[in-house]
Structures are given as structure tokens and as C-alpha cells.
LOBADREN-582572 format. One line per field, with one value per residue (C-alpha): residue number from 0; residue in one letter; chain; x, y, z. Coordinates in pm, 1 decimal. Layout:
// residues N
num	[NUM  ...]
residuo	[A  ...]
cadena	[A  ...]
u	[X  ...]
v	[Y  ...]
w	[Z  ...]
END
This chain:
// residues 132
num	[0  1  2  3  4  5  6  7  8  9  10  11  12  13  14  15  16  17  18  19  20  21  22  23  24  25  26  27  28  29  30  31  32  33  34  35  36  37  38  39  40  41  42  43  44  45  46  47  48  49  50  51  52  53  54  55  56  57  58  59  60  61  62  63  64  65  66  67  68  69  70  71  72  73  74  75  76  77  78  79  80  81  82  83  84  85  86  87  88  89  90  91  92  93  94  95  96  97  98  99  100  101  102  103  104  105  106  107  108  109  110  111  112  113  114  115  116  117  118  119  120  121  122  123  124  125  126  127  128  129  130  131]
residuo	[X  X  X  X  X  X  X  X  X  X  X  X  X  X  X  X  X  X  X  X  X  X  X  X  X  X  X  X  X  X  X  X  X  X  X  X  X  X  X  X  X  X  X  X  X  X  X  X  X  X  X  X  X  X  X  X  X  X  X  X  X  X  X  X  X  X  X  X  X  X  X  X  X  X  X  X  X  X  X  X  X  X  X  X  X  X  X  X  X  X  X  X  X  X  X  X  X  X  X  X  X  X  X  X  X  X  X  X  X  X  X  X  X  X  X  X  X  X  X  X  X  X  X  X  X  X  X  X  X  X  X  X]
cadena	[A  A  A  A  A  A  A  A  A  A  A  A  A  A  A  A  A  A  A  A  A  A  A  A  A  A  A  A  A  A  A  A  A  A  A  A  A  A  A  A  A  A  A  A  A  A  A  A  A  A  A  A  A  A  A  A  A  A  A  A  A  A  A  A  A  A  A  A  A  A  A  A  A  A  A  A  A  A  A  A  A  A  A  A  A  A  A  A  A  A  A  A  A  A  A  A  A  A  A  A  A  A  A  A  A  A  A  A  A  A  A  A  A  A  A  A  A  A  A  A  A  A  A  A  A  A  A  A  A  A  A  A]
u	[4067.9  3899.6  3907.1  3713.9  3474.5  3428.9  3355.6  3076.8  2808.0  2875.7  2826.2  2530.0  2366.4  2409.2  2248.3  1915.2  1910.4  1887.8  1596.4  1344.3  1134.1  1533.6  1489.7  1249.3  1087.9  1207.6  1181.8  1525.0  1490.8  1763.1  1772.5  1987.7  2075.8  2263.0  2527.3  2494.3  2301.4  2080.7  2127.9  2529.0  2672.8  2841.2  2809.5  2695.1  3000.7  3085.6  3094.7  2744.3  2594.0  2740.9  2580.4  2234.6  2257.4  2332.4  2071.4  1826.4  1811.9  1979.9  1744.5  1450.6  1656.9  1889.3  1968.3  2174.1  2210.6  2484.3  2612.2  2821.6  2889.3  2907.6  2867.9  2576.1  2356.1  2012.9  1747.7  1681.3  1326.4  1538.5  1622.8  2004.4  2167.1  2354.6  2655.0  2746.9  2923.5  2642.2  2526.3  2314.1  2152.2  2077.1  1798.8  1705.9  1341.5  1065.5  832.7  562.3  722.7  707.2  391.0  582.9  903.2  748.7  628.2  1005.3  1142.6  982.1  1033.4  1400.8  1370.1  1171.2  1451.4  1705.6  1581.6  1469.2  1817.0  2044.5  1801.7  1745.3  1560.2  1463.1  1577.2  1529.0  1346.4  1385.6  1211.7  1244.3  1110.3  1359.8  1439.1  1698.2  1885.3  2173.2]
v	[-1004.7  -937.2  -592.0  -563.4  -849.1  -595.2  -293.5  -441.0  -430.2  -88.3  42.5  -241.2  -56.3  279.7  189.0  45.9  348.2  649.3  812.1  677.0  1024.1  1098.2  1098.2  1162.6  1000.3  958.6  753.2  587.2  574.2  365.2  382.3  128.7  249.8  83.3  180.7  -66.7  -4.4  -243.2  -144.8  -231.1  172.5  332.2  251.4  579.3  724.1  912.9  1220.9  1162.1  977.5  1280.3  1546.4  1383.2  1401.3  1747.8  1861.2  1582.7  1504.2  1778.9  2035.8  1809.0  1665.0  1972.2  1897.8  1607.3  1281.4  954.4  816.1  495.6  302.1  -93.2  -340.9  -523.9  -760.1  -826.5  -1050.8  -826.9  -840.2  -1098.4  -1328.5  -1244.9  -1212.2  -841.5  -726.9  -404.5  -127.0  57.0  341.4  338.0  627.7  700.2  942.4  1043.1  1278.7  1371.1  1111.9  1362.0  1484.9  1117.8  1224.3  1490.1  1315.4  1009.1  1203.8  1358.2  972.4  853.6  1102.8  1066.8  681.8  795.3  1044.6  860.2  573.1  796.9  991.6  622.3  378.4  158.3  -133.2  14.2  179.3  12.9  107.1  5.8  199.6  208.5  401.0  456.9  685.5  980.2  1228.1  1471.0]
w	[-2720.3  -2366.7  -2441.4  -2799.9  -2597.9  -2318.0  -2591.5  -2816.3  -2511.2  -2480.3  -2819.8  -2843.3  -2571.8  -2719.0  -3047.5  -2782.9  -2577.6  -2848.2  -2839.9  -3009.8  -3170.6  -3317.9  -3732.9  -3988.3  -4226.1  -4563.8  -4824.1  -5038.8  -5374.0  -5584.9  -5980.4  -6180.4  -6516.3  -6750.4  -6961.2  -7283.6  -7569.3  -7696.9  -8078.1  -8019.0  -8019.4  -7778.3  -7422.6  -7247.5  -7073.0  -6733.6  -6876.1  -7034.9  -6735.2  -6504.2  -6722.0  -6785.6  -6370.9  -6390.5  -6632.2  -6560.7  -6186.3  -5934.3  -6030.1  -5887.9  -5611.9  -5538.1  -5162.5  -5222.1  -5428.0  -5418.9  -5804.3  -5755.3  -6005.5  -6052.4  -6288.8  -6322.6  -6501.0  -6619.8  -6881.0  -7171.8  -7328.9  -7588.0  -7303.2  -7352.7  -6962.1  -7048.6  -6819.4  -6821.2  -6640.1  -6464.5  -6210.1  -5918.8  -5796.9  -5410.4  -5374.1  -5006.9  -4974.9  -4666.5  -4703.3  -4738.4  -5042.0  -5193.4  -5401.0  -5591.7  -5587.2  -5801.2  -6123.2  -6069.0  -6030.8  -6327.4  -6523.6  -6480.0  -6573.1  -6894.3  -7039.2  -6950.0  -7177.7  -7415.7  -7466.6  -7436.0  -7605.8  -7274.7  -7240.4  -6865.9  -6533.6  -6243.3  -5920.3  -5561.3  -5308.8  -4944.6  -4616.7  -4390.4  -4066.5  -4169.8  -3909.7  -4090.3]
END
């Protein structure tokens, strides 16, 4: 015990005394889509989620992008509480590329509820500090 109590100043102190000019700054985007379909067919599946992200999203964001996938809920415009397996998508960009990294964003929300008949894709933005 005295020796994990002795550690956690140490790597406290490290996390205080990095530099402070280290990172840029991006922006985090997050996308939430959903995998039901409001009209009761198929839910969309991985292999249709994976190539929508291959045709619809890498080729705007081709340095690098994180699918995980969950299971989530929401109100539909009905007031019915849907659950549903779901993906989230982690997009990291320069935060003076935000500008032309929005009409991308939002265009990805739009096709992807065009092509699965969704209610909506959600949006969570964030600025952040990166270093790779």
C-alpha cells in the first residue's frame, strides 16, 4: 500500500510539469447513428454501417477515424423512447480546418439518414488539445 501511496505524487507531478505549448488544437467531433429503422425493416448492419464509412466518411477524414459501437437510446419525433444497437463516431481535425470539416460533418449526417431512413444523427462537438 505505501508503495502505490508513494507513486501517485510522482506521476501527479508529471502530468503538472509538461510543457505547456505541447499539442495542438483540434476539435472532437462525435456522431451517434442509429441502427433502427423507423418504418420497422431491417436494422442497418455492420457490414452496411462499415461500408457507408468507407464510401461516405474516410475520403473526407482520411488521416484517421474511431467506430465503436454501443447501444443506445433516444425520444423519437413520436415520443416512443427507441433502443437500439448503435455506432459512435470519433472524428479528430486542426481546429483551423473546422470550417471545412462542418459542411463535410453534416453532410455525412444528411446521407446517412437519407440512405437508412433516420429520424437523425447526433452531434457533440468538442475543442480539445491533441499531440500524436
Amino acid at each position: 500500500m505505501a508503495a502505490v501511496a508513494a507513486a501517485a505524487p510522482a506521476s501527479y507531478a508529471s502530468l503538472q510539469d509538461r510543457p505547456a505549448e505541447r499539442g495542438t488544437a483540434y476539435v472532437e467531433t462525435r456522431l451517434f447513428f442509429g441502427t433502427a429503422k423507423p418504418d420497422g425493416g431491417p436494422a442497418v448492419t455492420d457490414r452496411q454501417f462499415m461500408g457507408f464509412v468507407d464510401r461516405e466518411v474516410t475520403p473526407g477524414f482520411p488521416e484517421g477515424l474511431t467506430v465503436q459501437q454501443g447501444r443506445g437510446q433516444w425520444r423519437d419525433r413520436n415520443g416512443v423512447i427507441e433502443r437500439e444497437r448503435s455506432y459512435v463516431l470519433v472524428l479528430l481535425y486542426p481546429q483551423e480546418q473546422a470550417a471545412a470539416r462542418d459542411a463535410l460533418i453534416e453532410e455525412i449526417r444528411t446521407d446517412y439518414r437519407t440512405a437508412y431512413g433516420q429520424e437523425a444523427v447526433g452531434r457533440a462537438d468538442d475543442a480539445l488539445t491533441v499531440d500524436f
